[in-house]
N, C-alpha and C positions, 0 to 999 in steps of 0.2 A: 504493500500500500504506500503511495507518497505520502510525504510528510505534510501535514498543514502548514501551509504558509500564513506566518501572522507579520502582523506591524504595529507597533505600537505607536500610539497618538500620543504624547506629552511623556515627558522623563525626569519627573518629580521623586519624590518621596514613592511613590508607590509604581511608577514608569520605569525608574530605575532598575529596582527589584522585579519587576513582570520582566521584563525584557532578560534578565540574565536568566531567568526561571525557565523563561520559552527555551533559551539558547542550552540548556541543559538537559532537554526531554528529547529521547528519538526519536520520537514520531514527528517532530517539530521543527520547523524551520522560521529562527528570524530574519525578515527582508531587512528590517530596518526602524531606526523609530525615528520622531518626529520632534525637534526640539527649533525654541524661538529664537534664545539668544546662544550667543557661542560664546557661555560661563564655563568654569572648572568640571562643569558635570560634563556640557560637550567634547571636553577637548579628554576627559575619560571614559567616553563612551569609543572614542578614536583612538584611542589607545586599546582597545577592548576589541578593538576588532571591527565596531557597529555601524555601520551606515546610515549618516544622519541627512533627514528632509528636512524642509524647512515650511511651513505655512505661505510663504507668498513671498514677493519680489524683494521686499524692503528687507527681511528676514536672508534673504539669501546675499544680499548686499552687505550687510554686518557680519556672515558669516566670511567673504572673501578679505571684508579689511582686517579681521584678525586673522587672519591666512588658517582657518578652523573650515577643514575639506564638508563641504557639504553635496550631497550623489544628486538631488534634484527638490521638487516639489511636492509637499504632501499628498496632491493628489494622484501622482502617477506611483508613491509606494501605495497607496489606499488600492489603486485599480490592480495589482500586482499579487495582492493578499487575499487571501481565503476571507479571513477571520481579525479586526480590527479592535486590538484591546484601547480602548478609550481612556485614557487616565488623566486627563487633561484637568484643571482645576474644579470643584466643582459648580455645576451651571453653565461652563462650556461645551461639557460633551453633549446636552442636547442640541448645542447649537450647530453641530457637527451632523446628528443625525439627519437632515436634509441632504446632505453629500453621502452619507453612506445608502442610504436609501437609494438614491440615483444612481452608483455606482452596482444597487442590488447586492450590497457588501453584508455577510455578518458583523455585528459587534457585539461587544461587551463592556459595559459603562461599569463605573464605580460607584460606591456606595453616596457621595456627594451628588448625587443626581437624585429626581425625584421618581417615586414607583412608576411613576407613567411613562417615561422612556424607554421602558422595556416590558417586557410580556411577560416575564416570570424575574423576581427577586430571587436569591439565589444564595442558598450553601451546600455543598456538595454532597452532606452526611443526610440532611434533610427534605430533598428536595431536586434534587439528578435530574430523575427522570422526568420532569417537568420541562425541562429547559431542553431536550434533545431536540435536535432539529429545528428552534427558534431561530428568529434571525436575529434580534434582539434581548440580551440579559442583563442586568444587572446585578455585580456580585456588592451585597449591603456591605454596610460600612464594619470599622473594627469592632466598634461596641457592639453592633448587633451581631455577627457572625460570632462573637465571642458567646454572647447571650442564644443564639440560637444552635450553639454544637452544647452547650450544657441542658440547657430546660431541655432540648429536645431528648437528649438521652432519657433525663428523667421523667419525661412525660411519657415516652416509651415503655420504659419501668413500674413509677408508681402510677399517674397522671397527676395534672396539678390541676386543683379547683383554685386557686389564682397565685399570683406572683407580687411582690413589688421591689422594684430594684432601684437601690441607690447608686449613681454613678460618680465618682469623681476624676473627671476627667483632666490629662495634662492641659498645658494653657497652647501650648504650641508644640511642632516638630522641632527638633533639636537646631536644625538649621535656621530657624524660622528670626529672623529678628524683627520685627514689622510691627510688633506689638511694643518690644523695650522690655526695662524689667516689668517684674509682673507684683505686689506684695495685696494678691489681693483674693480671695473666694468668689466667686460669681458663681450665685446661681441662674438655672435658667428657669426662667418662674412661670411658664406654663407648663402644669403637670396634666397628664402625662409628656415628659418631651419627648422628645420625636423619638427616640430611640425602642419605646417601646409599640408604637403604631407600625414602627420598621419590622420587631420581631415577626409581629402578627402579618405581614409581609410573606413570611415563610414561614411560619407555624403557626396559622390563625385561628387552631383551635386551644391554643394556648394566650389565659388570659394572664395578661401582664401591666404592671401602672409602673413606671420608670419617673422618679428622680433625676436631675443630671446639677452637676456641678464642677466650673473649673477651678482646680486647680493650681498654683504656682508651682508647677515645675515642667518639666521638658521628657520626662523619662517612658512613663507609661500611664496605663486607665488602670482605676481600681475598682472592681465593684462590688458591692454587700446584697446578696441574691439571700431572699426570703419566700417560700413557697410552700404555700397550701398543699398537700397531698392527697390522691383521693382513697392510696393503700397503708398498709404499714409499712416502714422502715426501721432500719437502723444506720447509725455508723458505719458498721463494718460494710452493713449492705449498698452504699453510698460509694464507699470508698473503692470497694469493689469493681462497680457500675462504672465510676472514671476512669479504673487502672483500664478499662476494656473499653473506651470511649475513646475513638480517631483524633486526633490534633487533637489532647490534653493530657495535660500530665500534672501530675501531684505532685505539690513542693512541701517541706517543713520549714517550720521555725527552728527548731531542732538543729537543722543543718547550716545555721547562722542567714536564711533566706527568711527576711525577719521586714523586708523593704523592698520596694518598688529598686533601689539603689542598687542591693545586693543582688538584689535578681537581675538586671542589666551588667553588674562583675560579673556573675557566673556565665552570662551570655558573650563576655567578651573571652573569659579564660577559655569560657571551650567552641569559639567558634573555629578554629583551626580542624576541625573534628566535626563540623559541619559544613566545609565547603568553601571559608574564610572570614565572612559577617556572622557577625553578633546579633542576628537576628532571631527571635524568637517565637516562631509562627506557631506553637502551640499554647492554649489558653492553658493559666498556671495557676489549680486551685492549692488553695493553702489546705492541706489536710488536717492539720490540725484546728481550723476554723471550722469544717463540721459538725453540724450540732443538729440532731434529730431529738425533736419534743413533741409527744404526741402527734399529729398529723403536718406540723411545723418542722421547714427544714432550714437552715441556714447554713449559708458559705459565703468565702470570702475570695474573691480571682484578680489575676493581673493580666492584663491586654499589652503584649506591645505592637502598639497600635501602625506600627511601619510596614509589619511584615504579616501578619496573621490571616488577611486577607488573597496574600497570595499564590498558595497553595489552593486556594477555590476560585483566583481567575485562570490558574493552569487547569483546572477539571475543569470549568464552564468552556472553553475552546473545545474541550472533548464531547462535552454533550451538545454544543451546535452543532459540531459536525457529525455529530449521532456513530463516535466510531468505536467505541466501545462500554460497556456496562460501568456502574459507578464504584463497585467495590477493583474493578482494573486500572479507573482512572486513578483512585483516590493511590492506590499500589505504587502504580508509576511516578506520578507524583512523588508521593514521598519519599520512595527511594533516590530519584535525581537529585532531591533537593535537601538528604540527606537531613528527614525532620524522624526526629526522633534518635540521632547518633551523636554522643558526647552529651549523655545520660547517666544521671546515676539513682540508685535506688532510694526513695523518699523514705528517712527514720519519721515511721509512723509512731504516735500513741494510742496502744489497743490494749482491749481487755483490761489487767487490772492497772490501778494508778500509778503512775510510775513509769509501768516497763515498755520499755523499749524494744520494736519489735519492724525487722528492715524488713518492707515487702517492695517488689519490682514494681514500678510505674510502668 
């Protein structure tokens, strides 16, 4: 079978990472991605190998005065590609889908765009075979694809008769200076925010009320998940349920992963062992924050909100082009991208108080 031909539209925080993701799957082939100005990110994607377009005439002009090679124009890599991952800021990539449309192109938007852009919302654990053969998807944002690979396991499990989650979200991406320092909480003071209308996006028989609030810092999202059950549970039976649940893994405190901070150390000592980035594209509950009380569950997770998402815009390319089942996508996936290696065993507390007891995440 040929390889799907992709291209990426914008090479951001999240353009970045898809575009290296693609270039590491066999089935896959990237043409190229699509960048405006020729910053440090250009002239390392040209170092990488990549071939960069440019949106239009003026874009290709700033590319030649800094002598940063640019192959041609967005739209002749767009007519070129199977499959058009959109990663462009959010609110742009709809502006894009009249060109993809004409061109008769697949795409795949990001979570900054709204449900209506596309025809199915989109996580890969919950929701595949929905998206097969679409022309248009959107894979949701971090907070929700975080939110929707948990509740849906668990709603699989026990069911939830409701949810409500508090988010506290970082203030920006690391790069990000536009805001300045930050010494300040902002909430967003229409509840539910968006985050939890997004779940229900993709798991709409899961009800959910979502809190959000930013944060001053740069690192990751943190979130305090509370859920109604409609079975019994326990701990162990919980803890269980996630060691066997795709893109997430169990952390402790135990293990000095006590912070948002230390969890991004641990992602940098062992990204050598994943591929080179410190990226963390599995949702990381704290084990030792679950707490089952009577039909109440609570946990406690961290988002890093860079990378988590793209692991499910590599499976959504797969299920537009309908070329294989979602437990082969997710397979593949992970093996390239090397999620799940440079792991170690989460020191659980089970049973009686006290002991300490190492089970495999």
């Amino acid at each position: 079978m040929a390889k799907v031909k992709v291209a990426v539209n914008g090479y951001g925080v999240i353009g970045k990472r898809a575009a290296d993701a693609v270039a590491k799957q066999d089935d896959m082939e990237l043409l190229g991605v699509v960048k405006q100005h020729p910053d440090y990110s250009a002239k390392v994607a040209v170092l990488k190998g990549y071939k960069i377009y440019v949106p239009d005439q003026a874009s290709m002009d700033g590319f030649k005065k800094a002598s940063v090679p640019a192959a041609g124009l967005a739209e002749d890599l767009f007519k070129a590609a199977d499959v058009i991952l959109d990663c462009t800021p959010g609110k742009v990539g709809v502006t894009y889908k009249p060109l993809y449309q004409k061109l008769g192109k697949k795409a795949i938007f990001q979570g900054g765009e709204k449900k209506d852009v596309a025809e199915v919302s989109f996580t890969a654990q919950c929701n595949y075979d929905k998206a097969r053969g679409k022309q248009f998807v959107r894979v949701v944002s971090c907070n929700t694809t975080g939110l929707s690979r948990t509740l849906w396991a668990i709603h699989q499990a026990f069911g939830i008769a409701k949810s409500f989650v508090v988010l506290l979200r970082r203030a920006a991406d690391p790069n990000d200076i536009k805001t300045g320092p930050i010494n300040a909480f902002i909430p967003e003071l229409t509840v539910p925010s968006h985050q939890g209308p997004d779940v229900q996006t993709v798991i709409p028989e899961v009800p959910i009320t979502t809190v959000a609030l930013k944060a001053n810092s740069t690192l990751m999202h943190l979130h305090v998940v509370n859920a109604t059950l409609k079975k019994p549970a326990t701990k162990d039976a919980v803890i269980k349920l996630f060691q066997g649940t795709p893109r997430v893994k169990l952390i402790s405190g135990a293990d000095g992963l006590q912070s948002t901070a230390q969890i991004m150390d641990y992602g940098r000592d062992t990204a050598s062992l994943r591929g080179g980035r410190d990226d963390l594209m599995k949702i990381l509950v704290w084990a030792d924050s679950i707490t089952v009380k009577g039909d109440e569950l609570i946990y406690l997770m961290a988002i890093h909100n860079e990378s988590d998402v793209v692991p499910e815009t590599i499976d959504a390319i797969r299920a537009v082009m309908n070329v294989c089942d979602v437990k082969t996508s997710m397979a593949k996936t992970d093996k390239a991208l090397h999620i799940g290696e440079g792991e170690f065993p989460a020191t659980l507390l089970v049973g009686e108080k006290g002991k300490e007891t190492a089970m495999l995440c």
